[in-house]
NUVEXZA-325811 format. One line per 4 residues: number of its first residue (from 1); their letters; for each residue x, y, z of C-alpha. Coordinates in steps of 0.25 Angstrom, whole numbers, always signed. Layout:
N
NUM) A) X/Y/Z | ...
//
This chain:
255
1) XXXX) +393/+513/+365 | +402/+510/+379 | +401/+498/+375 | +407/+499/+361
5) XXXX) +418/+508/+366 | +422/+496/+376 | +421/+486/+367 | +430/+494/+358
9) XXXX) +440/+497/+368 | +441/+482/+373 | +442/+479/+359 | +455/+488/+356
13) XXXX) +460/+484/+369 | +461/+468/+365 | +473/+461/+358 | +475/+455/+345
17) XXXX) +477/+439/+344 | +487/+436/+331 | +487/+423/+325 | +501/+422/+320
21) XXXX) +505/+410/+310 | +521/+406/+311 | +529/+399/+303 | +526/+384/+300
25) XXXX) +542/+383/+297 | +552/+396/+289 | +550/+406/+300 | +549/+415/+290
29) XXXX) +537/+411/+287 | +532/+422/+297 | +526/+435/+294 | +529/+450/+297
33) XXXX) +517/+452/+303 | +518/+438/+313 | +531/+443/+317 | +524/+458/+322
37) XXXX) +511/+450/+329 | +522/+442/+339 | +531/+452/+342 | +518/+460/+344
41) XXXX) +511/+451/+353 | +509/+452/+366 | +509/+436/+369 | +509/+428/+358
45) XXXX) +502/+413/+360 | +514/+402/+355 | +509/+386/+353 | +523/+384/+357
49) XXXX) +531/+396/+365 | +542/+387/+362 | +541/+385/+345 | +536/+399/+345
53) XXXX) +547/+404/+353 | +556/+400/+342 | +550/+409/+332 | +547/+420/+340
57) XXXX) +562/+420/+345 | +566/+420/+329 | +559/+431/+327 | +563/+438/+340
61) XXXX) +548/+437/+344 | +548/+439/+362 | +533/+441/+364 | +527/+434/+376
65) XXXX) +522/+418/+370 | +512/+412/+377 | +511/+397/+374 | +496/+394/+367
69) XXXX) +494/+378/+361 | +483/+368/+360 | +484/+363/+376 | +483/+378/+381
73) XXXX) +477/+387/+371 | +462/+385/+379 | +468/+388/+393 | +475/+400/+387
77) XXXX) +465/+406/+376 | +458/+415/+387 | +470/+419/+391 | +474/+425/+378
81) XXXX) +462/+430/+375 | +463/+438/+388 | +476/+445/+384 | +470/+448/+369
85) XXXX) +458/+455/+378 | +468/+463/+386 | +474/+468/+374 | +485/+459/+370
89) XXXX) +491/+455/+355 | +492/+438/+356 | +499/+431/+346 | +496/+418/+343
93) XXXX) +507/+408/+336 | +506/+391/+335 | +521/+383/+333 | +518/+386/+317
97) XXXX) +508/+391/+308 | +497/+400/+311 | +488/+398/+323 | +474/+391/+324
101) XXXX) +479/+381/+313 | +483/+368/+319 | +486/+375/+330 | +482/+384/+341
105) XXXX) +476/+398/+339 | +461/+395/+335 | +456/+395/+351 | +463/+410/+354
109) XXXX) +457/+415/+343 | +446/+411/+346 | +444/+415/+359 | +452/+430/+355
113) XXXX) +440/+431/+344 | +428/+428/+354 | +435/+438/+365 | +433/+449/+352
117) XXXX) +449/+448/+351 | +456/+452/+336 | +462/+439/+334 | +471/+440/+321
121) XXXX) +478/+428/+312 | +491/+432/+305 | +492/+426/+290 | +505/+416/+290
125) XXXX) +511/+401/+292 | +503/+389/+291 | +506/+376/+287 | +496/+371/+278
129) XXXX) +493/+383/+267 | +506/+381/+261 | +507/+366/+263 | +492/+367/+256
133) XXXX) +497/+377/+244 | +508/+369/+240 | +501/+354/+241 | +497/+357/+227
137) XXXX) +483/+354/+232 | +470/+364/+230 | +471/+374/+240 | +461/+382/+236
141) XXXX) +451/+372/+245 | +456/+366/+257 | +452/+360/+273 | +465/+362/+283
145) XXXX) +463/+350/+293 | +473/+351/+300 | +479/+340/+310 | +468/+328/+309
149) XXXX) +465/+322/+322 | +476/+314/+326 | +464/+301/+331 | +452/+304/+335
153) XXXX) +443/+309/+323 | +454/+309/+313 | +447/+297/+303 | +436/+304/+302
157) XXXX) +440/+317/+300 | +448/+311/+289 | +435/+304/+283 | +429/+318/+284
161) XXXX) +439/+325/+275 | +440/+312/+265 | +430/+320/+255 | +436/+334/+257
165) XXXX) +438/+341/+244 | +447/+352/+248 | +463/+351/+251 | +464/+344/+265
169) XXXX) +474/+351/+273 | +481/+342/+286 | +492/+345/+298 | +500/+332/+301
173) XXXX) +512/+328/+309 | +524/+320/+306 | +520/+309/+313 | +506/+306/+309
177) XXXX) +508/+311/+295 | +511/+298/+289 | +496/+292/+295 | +489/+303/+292
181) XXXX) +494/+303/+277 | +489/+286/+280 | +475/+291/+282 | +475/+300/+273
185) XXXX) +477/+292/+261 | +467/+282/+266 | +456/+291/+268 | +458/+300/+257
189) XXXX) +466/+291/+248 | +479/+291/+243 | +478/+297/+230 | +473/+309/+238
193) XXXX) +483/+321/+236 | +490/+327/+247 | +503/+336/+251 | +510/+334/+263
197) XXXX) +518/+344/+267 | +527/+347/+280 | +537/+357/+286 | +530/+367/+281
201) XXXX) +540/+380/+277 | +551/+371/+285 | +564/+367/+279 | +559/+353/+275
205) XXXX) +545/+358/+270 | +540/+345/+261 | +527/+344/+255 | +524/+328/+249
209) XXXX) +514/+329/+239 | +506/+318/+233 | +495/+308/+237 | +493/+304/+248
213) XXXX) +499/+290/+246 | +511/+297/+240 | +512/+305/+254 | +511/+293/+263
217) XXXX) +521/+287/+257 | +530/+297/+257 | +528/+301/+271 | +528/+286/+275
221) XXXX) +542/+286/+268 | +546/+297/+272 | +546/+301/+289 | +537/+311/+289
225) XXXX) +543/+325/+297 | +538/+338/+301 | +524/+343/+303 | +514/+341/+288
229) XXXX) +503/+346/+281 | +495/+337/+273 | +487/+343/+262 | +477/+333/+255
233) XXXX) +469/+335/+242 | +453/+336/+244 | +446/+325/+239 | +444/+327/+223
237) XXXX) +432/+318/+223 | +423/+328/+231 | +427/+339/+222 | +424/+331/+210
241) XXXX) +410/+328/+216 | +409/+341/+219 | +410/+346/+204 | +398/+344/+192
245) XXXX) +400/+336/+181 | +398/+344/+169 | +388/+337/+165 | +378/+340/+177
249) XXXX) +382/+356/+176 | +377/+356/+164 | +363/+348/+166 | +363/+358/+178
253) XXX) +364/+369/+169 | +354/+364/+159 | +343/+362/+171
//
């Protein structure tokens, strides 16, 4: 019974870490309820203190920022989770989008859920939902890969997702878009449908879409800009294989 009673104080003593999505381009794309987590924080975790500075300082945000990427994030986790321990409400914010997605995020929360922390993601921006909605693609299936490796392993990851049925969903930069789309049409195909989308919520938003050869072309034309989503169709072959002839439903029926 002591012990139920401790465990219960130390649990209504501990902090709160927020996940807290921010906007991928039209500030405005933030909520009401992002807006009352950060001002209501007692640190709040930046990817950049310098690009988050900007938004915070738009929206006349001056909590304490603690600087929190992919080169510190395992020197500073224990830390943070320390300060939840003691009580503390963290935020935690990446440059755009929410948290834990392509960016840092997953190791605090983590750590915060082990040390018997509430840790709580806020509903907001990300990058590929509404690139994937407006592809025209099925999104009703759909694998999210990401960035690809940039060398090491990237071939045969590629080979792995070559017979993927579902939507394939992938992060890519300006400067390698033009190979990957390259790869991507010799290993999938270039028939293979796909959407290309960049500036996602930003002033020059663009989505291509088209086959993939149609997409090389036009980015190989055109110098690709801004940060990308690609979104590729599945592989319609592996559904088709998937589904019984008419024929052998009804043999099965009659046995």
């Amino acid at each position: 019974m002591i012990l139920c009673l401790f465990l219960l104080k130390l649990l209504l003593r501990m902090g709160i870490l927020y996940l807290v999505p921010t906007p991928v381009g039209n500030l405005e794309d933030i909520t009401y309820r992002a807006l009352r987590v950060l001002k209501e924080a007692d640190v709040i975790l930046a990817e950049d203190t310098r690009t988050s500075g900007i938004l915070l300082k738009h929206f006349d945000i001056k909590n304490a920022m603690l600087s929190y990427h992919k080169f510190n994030e395992h020197q500073t986790v224990s830390r943070v989770v320390e300060r939840l321990r003691a009580g503390e409400t963290v935020a935690v914010i990446s440059d755009a989008g929410t948290p834990g997605i392509s960016d840092p995020g997953f190791l605090v929360a983590r750590e915060a859920i082990r040390a018997g922390v509430e840790v709580c993601c806020l509903p907001g921006a990300t990058a590929f939902v509404p690139a994937l909605v407006a592809s025209g693609l099925p999104c009703d299936k759909f694998c999210f890969e990401g960035f690809l490796p940039p060398k090491k392993g990237r071939a045969t990851r590629l080979a792995l997702l070559k017979e993927e049925p579902r939507t394939l969903i992938f992060y890519e930069s300006p400067h390698r878009l033009v190979k990957t789309l390259t790869q991507f049409a010799e290993v999938f195909g270039g028939e293979r449908p796909v959407s290309v989308c960049r500036e996602i919520s930003k002033v020059h938003e663009e989505c291509v879409r088209g086959t993939l050869a149609e997409a090389l072309e036009h980015f190989t034309a055109t110098e690709p800009r801004g940060e990308f989503v690609i979104v590729l169709g599945g592989n319609p072959c592996v559904e088709a294989r998937k589904k019984p002839v008419h024929g052998d439903e009804e043999n099965t029926n009659e046995e």
